[in-house]
C-alpha positions in Angstrom: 108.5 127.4 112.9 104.6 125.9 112.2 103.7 122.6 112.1 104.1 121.3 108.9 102.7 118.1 108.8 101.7 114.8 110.5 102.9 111.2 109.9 100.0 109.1 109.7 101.7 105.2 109.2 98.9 103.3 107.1 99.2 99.3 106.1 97.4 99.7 102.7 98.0 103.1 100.7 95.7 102.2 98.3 93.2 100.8 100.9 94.0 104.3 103.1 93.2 106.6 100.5 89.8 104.9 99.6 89.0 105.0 103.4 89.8 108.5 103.2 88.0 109.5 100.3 85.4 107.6 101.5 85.6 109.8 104.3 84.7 113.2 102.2 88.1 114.1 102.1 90.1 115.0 99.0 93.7 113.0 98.7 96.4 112.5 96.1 99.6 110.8 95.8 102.6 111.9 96.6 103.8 110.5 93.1 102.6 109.0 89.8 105.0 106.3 90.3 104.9 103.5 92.5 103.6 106.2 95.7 104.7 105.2 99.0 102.8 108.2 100.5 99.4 110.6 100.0 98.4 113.7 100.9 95.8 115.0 102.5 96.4 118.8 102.0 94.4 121.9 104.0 94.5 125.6 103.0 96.4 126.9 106.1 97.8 124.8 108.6 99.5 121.2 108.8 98.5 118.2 106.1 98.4 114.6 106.7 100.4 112.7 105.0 99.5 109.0 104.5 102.6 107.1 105.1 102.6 103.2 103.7 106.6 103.4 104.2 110.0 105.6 104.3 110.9 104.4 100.7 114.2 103.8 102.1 115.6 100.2 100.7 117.6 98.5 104.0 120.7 98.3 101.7 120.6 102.1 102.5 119.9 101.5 106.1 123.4 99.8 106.3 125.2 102.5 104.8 123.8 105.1 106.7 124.6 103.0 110.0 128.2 102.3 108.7 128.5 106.3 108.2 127.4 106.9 112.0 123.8 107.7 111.1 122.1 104.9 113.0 119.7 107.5 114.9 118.1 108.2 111.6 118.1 104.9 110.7 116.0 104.3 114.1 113.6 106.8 113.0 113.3 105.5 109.7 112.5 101.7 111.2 109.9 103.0 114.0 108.2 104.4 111.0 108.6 101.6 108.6 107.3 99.2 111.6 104.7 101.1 113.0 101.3 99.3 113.4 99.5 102.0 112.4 98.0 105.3 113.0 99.9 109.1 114.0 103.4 108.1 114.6 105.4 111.4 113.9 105.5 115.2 113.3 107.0 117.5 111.1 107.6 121.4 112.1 108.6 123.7 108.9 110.1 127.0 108.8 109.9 129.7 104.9 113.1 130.4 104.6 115.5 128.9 102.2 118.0 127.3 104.9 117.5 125.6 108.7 120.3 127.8 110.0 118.8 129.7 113.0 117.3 125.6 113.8 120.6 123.9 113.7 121.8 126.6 116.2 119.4 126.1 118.9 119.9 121.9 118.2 123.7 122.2 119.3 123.4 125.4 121.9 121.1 121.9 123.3 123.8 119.5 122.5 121.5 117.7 119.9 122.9 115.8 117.3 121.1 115.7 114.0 121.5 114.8 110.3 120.3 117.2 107.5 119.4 116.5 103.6 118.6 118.0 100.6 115.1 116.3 99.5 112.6 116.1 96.4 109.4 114.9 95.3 107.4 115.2 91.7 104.1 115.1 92.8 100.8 113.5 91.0 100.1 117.1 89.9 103.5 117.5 87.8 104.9 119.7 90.5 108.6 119.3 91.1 108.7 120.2 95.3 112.0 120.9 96.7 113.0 121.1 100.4 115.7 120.4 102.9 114.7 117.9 105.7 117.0 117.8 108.9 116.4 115.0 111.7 117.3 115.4 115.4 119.1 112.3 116.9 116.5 113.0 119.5 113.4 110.9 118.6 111.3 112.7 121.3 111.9 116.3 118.8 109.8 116.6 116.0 112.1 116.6 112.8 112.3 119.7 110.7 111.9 120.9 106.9 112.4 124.0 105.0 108.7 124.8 103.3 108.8 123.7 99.8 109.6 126.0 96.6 106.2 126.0 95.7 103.3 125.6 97.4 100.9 122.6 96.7 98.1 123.9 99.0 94.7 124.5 97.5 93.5 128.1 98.3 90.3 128.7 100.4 89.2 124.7 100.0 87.1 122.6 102.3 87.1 118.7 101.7 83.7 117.5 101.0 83.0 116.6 104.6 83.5 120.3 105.5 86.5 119.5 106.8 89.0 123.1 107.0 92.2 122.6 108.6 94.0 120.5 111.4 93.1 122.5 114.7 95.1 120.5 117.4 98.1 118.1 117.6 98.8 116.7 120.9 102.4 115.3 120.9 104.2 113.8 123.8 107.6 114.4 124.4 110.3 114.4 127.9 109.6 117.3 129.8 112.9 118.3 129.6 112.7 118.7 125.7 109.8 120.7 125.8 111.5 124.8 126.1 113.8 123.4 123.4 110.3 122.2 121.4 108.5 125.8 122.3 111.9 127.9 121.1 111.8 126.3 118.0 108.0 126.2 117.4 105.5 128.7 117.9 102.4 127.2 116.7 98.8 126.8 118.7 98.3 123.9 116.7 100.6 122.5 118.8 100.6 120.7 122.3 102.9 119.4 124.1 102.2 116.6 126.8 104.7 114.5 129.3 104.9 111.0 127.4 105.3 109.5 124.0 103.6 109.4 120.7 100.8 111.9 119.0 97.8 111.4 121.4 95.1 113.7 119.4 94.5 114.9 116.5 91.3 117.2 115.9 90.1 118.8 112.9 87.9 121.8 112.5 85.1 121.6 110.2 83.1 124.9 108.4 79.8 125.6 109.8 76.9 124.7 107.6 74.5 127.3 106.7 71.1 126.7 108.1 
């Protein structure tokens, strides 16, 4: 698997993607309708995704902890409540299925919960993908890629920004050869402790 993306918990989505356009970088919605997210998309690599909440109502919360699925709803609330900034990370595999994944979860004796999910973007796309959360909040969760692919080809954002060079996430020591077996990404680094400590991007050189 690759790092897919980062979860970057914003108060304001409107307010975060004038900040980052103001920025030089190029964003869109994830949706036409009433977005709860945006996207900050690369050429290779992990995007940022702008996160003003989960979209999940709390009616839905309640079912999902009445059908034994509180650790997702846990998830869900630490990134509803979050006060703002880098609060979690995505790896992806490009296959159709999270098969070989879901093995190495339980040869660990990690609980998860998988789901089919969708999104019609801003550009009319209709993205497809299967998401699957560990019970573990101290793993990364995992998607399949999507069926197609929304990245722009050989793009820099205006502030010559290329691609996301270096995530540092912090995890239990003891989760990290499970972390390392499921992802083999550079863009990735692990750290004893909690929460996504760095995040550096690499910009294009400028011609002198």
């Amino acid at each position: 698997m690759k790092t897919s993306h980062i979860i970057y918990k914003v108060d304001d989505l409107h307010q975060a993607v004038k900040e980052y356009k103001e920025k030089g970088f190029e964003v869109e919605y994830g949706t036409l309708k009433n977005p709860y997210n945006a996207i900050v998309y690369f050429s290779e690599g992990p995007y940022l995704e702008l996160l003003a909440s989960t979209g999940m109502p709390e009616f839905m919360k309640r079912i999902l902890r009445m059908f034994g699925k509180s650790r997702l709803v846990d998830r869900l609330n630490y990134w509803d409540n979050h006060k703002g900034g880098p609060c979690g990370v995505a790896l992806e595999n490009y296959k159709t299925d999270l098969r070989d994944e879901k093995r190495i979860l339980e040869r660990n004796k990690q609980g998860y919960f998988e789901m089919r999910s969708r999104r019609n973007d801003s550009k009319g796309r209709k993205l497809r993908f299967t998401c699957l959360f560990p019970d573990e909040m101290q793993l990364p969760f995992l998607m399949t890629y999507f069926n197609i692919d929304p990245k722009p080809v050989n793009f820099i954002h205006p502030n010559g920004a290329k691609r996301i060079k270096n995530i540092s996430f912090g995890t239990r020591e003891e989760l990290m050869p499970m972390i390392k077996e499921l992802c083999d990404d550079p863009v990735l680094t692990l750290f004893t402790g909690s929460g996504i400590k760095d995040l550096e991007f690499e910009y294009a050189v400028k011609d002198i």
